[in-house]
N, C-alpha and C positions, 0 to 999 in steps of 0.2 A: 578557397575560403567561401562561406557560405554568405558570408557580409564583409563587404569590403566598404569604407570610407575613409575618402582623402580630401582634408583640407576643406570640410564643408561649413559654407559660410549662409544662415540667414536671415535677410533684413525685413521688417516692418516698416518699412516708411524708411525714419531714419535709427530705429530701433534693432538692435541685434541681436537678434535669440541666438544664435549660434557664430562660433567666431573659430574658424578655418580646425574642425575638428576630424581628426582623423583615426581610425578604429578597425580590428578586421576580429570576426568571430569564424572560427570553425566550424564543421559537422561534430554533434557530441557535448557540444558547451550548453550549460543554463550560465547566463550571465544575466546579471540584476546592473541594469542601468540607473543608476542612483541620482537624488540632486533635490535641492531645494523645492518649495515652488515656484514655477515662471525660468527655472534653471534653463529649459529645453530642452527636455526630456521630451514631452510631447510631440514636441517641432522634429526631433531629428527621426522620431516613428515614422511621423505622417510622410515624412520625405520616401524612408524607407519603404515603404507602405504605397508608395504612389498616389499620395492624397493630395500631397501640395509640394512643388518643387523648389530646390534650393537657388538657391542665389547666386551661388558662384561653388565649385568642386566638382568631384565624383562622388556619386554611390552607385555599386554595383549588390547585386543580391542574386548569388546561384550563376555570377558570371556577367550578370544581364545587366548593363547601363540601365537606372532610373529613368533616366529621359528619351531615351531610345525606343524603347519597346517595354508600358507599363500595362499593358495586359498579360505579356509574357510571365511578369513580375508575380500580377495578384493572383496567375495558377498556382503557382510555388509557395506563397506565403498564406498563412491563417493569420489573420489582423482580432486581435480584441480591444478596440478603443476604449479608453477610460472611461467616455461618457456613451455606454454600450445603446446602439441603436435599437429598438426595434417595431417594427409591426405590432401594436397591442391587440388589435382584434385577430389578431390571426392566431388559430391554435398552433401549439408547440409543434406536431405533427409536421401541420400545415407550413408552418415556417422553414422547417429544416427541409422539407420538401423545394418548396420554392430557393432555399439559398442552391439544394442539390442543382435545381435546372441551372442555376445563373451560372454556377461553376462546372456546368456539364457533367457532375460527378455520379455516380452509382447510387440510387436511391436505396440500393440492400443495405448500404452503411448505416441510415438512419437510426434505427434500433441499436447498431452498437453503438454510439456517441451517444443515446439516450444512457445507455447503460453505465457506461465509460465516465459520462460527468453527471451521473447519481438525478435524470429526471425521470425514471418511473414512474413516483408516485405525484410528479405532475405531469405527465404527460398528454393528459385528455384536456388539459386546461385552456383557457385562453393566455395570451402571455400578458395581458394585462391585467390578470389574477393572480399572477406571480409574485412572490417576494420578491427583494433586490438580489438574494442569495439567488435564486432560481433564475432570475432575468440574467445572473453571471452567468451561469453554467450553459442556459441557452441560448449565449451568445459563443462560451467556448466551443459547444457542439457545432456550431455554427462553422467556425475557424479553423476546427478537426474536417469535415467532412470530407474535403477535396484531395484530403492528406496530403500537406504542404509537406516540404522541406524544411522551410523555416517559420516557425511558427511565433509573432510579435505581440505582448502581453503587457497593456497595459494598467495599469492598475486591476490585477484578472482576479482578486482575491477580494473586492469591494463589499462587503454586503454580509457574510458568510458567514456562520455562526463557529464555533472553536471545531464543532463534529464535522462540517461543511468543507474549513480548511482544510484538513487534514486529508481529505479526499482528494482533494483537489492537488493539492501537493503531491499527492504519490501519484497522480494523472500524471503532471507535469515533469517527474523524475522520468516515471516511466517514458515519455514522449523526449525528453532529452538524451535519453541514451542513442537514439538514432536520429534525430535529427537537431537541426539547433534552436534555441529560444533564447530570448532576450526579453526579459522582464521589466518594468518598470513598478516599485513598489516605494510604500512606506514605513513598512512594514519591515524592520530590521532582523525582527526572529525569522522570520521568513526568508530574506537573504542568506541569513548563515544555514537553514536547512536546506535549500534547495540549488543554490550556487555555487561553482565552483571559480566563478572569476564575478570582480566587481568592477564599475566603468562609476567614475562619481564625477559627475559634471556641474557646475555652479560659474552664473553670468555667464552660460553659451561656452564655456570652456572645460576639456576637461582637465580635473585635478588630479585624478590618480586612475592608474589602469592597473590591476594585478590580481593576481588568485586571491579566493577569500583569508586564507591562511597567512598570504604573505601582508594582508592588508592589515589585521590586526596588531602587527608587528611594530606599526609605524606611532601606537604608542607610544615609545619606548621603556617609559619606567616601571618596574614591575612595583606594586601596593601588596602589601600583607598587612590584613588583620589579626593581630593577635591580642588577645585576654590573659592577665598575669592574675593568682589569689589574693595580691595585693596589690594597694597603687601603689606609683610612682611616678617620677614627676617629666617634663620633657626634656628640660637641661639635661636630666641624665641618662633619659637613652636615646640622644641624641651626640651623647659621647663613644656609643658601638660605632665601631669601625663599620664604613658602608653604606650608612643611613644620611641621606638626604633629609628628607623631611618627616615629621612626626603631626600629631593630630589627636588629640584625648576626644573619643567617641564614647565613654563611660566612665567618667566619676576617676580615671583617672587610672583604671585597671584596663579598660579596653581602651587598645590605640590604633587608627591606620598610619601606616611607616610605609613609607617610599622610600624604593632604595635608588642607591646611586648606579648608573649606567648600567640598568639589567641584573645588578648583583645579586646573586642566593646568599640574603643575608639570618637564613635560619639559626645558625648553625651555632651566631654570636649573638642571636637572640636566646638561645636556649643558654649559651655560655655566661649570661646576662644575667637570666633567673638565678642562673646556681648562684653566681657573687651577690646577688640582693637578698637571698635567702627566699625566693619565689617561689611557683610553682606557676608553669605555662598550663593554663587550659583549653585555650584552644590556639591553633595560628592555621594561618591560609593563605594562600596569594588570590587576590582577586580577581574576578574573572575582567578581563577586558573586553567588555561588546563592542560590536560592531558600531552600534549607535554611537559612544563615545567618539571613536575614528571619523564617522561621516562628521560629527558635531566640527572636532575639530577641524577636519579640513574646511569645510564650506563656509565656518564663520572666520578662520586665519585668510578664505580667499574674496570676502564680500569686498564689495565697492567701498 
């Protein structure tokens, strides 16, 4: 395992950002570390990261004990912190040059990472002529150069215009197929495009660990909108076998219907129309986001 954590606890004074949280990522994974704000999202990077040590557990990354050997650690790992550091007087050039010295790495890489996260047409600049979108990228470039193993993201998409993401996104696939990443985002569209597992932690705990597919799941009631040529009323189709709950979203012709545990209840809403003398115009099942799911869990897990 590329990331390993058991049972990490920690404390602020008498305050507990993390509370015995334990997790292990592979080689191959994009995983979106999820959670409120103040969750401990932040806290359990920096750990990871070698920034600030925990309190009480293990974290291992690439094999290596955090507290043992964290310069071993930050060869192996690209760090993008949330609140991204950098040198403003120093040109772009100039920066990625000096992070190349600090991590000993190959300064011929520099020009691909300009390339890779889209800073060509800044690259003569100073970094404090930069956008926030460009002050992202050149700090990703930054996190790329020494070509980690594991590479840690935290809020790495801050700033970024629709055109910007997208870039960046297909980096981060591409950079997940052979190594691992762990993301921290707010950003829900972005979890379900680029993750294949989700970690949602809330009060320093975590709530749910699993693929993004399995998570959706936890839902459970499927919603269909459907529109009839005519109204009708809820008493009565809330007499179809299946149907939980009903919902007039249009005058009485459009309704969201919740069915009972999961059920494909199409089939007696079409059998529905026919006996009303109706005609179905549109029906759907609704999509279930991700958003929905973080909502639910973190507000069923608060204080």
């Amino acid at each position: 395992m590329s990331i390993e954590v058991q049972n990490i606890t920690k404390l602020y004074g008498t305050q507990k950002a993390l509370n015995e949280v334990s997790f292990s990522i592979g080689t191959g994974e994009i995983v979106g570390f999820l959670g409120p704000n103040g969750a401990g999202k932040s806290t359990m990077m920096k750990i990871l990261t070698c920034y600030i040590p925990q309190s009480e557990g293990t974290a291992k990354v690439c094999g290596i004990d955090t507290q043992e050997d964290s310069i071993a650690i930050r060869k192996k790992v690209g760090y993008l912190p949330e609140h991204n550091p950098l040198y403003l007087e120093m040109y772009v050039k100039e920066y990625l040059a000096f992070m190349a010295g600090i991590h000993k790495a190959d300064k011929a890489r520099i020009p691909e990472m300009i390339r890779k996260t889209g800073l060509e047409p800044e690259q003569h600049k100073k970094l404090g002529q930069l956008s926030k979108g460009y002050r992202q990228r050149a700090g990703l470039a930054a996190a790329l150069l020494h070509d980690p193993e594991v590479l840690i993201l935290d809020e790495p998409t801050t700033g970024l215009d629709p055109n910007q993401l997208v870039e960046i996104r297909n980096l981060i696939k591409d950079i997940g197929r052979e190594k691992t990443v762990m993301l921290s985002t707010h950003i829900m569209q972005e979890v379900e495009v680029l993750c294949n597992r989700v970690i949602i932690i809330n009060n320093g705990s975590i709530v749910t660990d699993r693929s993004t597919e399995m998570l959706t799941e936890l839902m459970g009631d499927r919603i269909y909108l459907v529109e009839f040529d005519k109204a009708t009323t809820a008493s009565q189709l809330k007499k179809v076998e299946g149907i939980k709950q009903v919902e007039d979203v249009g005058g009485g012709k459009k309704w969201q219907i919740t069915a009972i545990n999961e059920q494909d209840i199409r089939t007696a809403l079409f059998q529905f129309a026919v006996a009303q003398n109706m005609v179905v115009l549109e029906m759907r099942q609704k999509d279930q986001k991700l958003e929905n799911v973080f909502q639910k869990l973190t507000r069923k897990n608060e204080a």
